[in-house]
C-alpha positions in Angstrom: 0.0 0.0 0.0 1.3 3.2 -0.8 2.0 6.2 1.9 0.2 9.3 0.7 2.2 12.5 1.0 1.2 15.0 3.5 0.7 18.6 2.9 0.4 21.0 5.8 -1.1 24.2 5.4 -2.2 26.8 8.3 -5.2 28.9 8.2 -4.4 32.3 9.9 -5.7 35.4 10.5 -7.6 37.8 13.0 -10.0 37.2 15.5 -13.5 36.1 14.3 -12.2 36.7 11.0 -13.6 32.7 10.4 -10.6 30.2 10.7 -12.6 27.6 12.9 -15.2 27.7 10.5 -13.2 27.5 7.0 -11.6 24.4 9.0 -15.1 22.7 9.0 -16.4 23.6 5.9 -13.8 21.5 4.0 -12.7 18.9 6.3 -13.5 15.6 5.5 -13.9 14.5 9.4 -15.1 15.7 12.0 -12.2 18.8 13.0 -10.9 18.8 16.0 -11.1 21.9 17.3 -10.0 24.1 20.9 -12.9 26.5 21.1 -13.3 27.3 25.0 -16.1 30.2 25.5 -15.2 33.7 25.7 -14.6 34.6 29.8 -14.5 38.0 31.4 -11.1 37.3 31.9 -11.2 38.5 28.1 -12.5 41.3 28.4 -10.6 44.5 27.9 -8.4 42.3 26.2 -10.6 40.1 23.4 -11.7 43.5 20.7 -15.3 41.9 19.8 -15.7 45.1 17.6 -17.4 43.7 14.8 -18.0 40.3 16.5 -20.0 41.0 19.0 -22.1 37.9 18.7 -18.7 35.5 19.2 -19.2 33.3 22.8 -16.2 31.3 21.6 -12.3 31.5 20.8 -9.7 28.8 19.3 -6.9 28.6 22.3 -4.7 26.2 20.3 -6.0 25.2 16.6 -8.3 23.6 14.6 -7.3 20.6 12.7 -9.3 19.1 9.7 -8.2 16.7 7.1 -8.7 16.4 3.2 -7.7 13.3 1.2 -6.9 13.8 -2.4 -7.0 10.5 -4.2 -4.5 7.8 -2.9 -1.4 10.6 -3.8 -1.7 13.4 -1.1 -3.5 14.2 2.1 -3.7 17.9 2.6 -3.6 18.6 6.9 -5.4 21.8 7.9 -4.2 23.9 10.9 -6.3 26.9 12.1 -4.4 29.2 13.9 -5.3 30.8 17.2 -6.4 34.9 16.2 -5.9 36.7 19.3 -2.6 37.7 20.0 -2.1 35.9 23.9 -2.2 32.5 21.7 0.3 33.7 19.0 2.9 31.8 21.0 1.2 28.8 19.3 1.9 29.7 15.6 6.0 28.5 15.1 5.3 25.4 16.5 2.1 24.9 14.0 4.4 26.5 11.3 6.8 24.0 11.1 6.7 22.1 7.5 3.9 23.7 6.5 4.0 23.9 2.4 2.1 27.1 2.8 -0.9 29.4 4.7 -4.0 31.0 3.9 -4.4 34.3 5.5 -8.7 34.9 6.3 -9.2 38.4 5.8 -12.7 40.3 7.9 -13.0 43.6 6.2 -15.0 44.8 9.1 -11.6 44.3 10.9 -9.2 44.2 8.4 -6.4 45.1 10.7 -7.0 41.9 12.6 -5.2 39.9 9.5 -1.8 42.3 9.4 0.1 40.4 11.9 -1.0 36.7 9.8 0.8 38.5 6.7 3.6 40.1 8.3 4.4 36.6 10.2 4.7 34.7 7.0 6.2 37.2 4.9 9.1 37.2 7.7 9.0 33.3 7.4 9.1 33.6 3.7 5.8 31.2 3.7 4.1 30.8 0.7 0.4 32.6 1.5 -2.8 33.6 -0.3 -5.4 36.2 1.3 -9.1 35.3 1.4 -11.5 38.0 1.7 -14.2 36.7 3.9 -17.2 38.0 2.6 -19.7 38.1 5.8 -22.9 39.0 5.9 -23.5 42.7 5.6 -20.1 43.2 5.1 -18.7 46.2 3.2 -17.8 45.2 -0.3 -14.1 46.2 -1.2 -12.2 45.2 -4.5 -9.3 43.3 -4.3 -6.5 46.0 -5.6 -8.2 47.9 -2.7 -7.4 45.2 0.1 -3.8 44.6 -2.0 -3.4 48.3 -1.2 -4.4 48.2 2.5 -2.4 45.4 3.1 0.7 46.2 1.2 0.9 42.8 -0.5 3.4 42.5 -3.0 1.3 42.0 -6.2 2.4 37.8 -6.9 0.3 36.8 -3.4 -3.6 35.9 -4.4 -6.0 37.6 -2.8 -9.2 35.8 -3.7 -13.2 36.3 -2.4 -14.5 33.7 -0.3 -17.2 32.4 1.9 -15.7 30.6 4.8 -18.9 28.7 5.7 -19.4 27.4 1.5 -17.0 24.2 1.1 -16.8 24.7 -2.6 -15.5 28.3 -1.7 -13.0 26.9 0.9 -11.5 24.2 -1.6 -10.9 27.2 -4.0 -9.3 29.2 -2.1 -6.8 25.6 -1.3 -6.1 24.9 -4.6 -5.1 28.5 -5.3 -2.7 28.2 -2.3 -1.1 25.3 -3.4 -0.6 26.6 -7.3 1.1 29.5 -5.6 3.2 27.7 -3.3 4.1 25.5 -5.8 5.2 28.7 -8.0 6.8 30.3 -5.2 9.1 26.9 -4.6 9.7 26.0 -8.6 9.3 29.4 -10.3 11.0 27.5 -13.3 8.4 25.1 -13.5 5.4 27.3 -14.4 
């Protein structure tokens, strides 16, 4: 029997901004997850500015799973958003092939420190604009701009909670990371 290869990819970004949730829209079991409910030992500290409905955080990651064919098993790793948890990330960072970055436009601030972390690891990353309800509409050279991305990263629309839209937003990861690590080859 042959050993699939393992791909690792983290799903980053700001608090609420829908990690957990893009986890479990395209994981094939059941994702583990490390949601413990929002305390008052958060508050003052947890900015639910645009989230006020959220009674729950990730305090370690989410983990789904997706099996492509008998070749490759893609391993998701949602990061923790808030920044007490960051600690987390360089552990789940190691050998990852590359990172999608969730982007809230009602808070896009909350995904600056997701893109400046992988830049500085050199980490292959797409943005995906979350597109919540009754969200402000941007266009993408307008979220480029804000973010300061350099114009070869994807930044792609999505809807965190659609599993077509999650896949999508993988497989344009993966040709990117792939481009990033054999520019010769594309």
């Amino acid at each position: 029997m042959k050993v699939p290869t393992a791909v690792k990819i983290l799903i980053a970004g700001g608090f609420g901004a829908g990690k957990t949730t893009m986890v479990g829209s395209v994981s094939e079991t059941r994702p583990l997850r490390t949601e413990e409910i929002l305390s008052d030992r958060g508050a003052g500290v947890d900015d639910l500015t645009g989230v006020e409905g959220k009674s729950t955080t990730t305090v370690a990651m989410d983990f789904g799973r997706i099996t492509m064919g008998d070749d490759h098993v893609l391993y998701l790793f949602g990061t923790p958003g808030q920044e007490r948890f960051w600690f987390v990330w360089d552990e789940l960072a190691i050998g990852a092939m590359g990172a999608v970055v969730i982007a809230d436009t009602r808070r896009l601030d909350g995904c600056f420190p997701s893109v400046d972390y992988f830049e500085r690891r050199r980490t292959p990353f797409v943005v995906a604009v979350n597109c919540f309800d009754g969200a402000r509409s941007y266009d993408l050279d307008e979220i480029r701009m804000a973010l300061d991305l350099n114009a070869r990263i994807p930044v792609v629309l999505c809807d965190a909670r659609r599993r077509e839209s999650s896949k999508n937003v993988l497989v344009t990861l993966v040709e990117h990371a792939m481009r990033a690590r054999h520019p010769a080859a594309t």
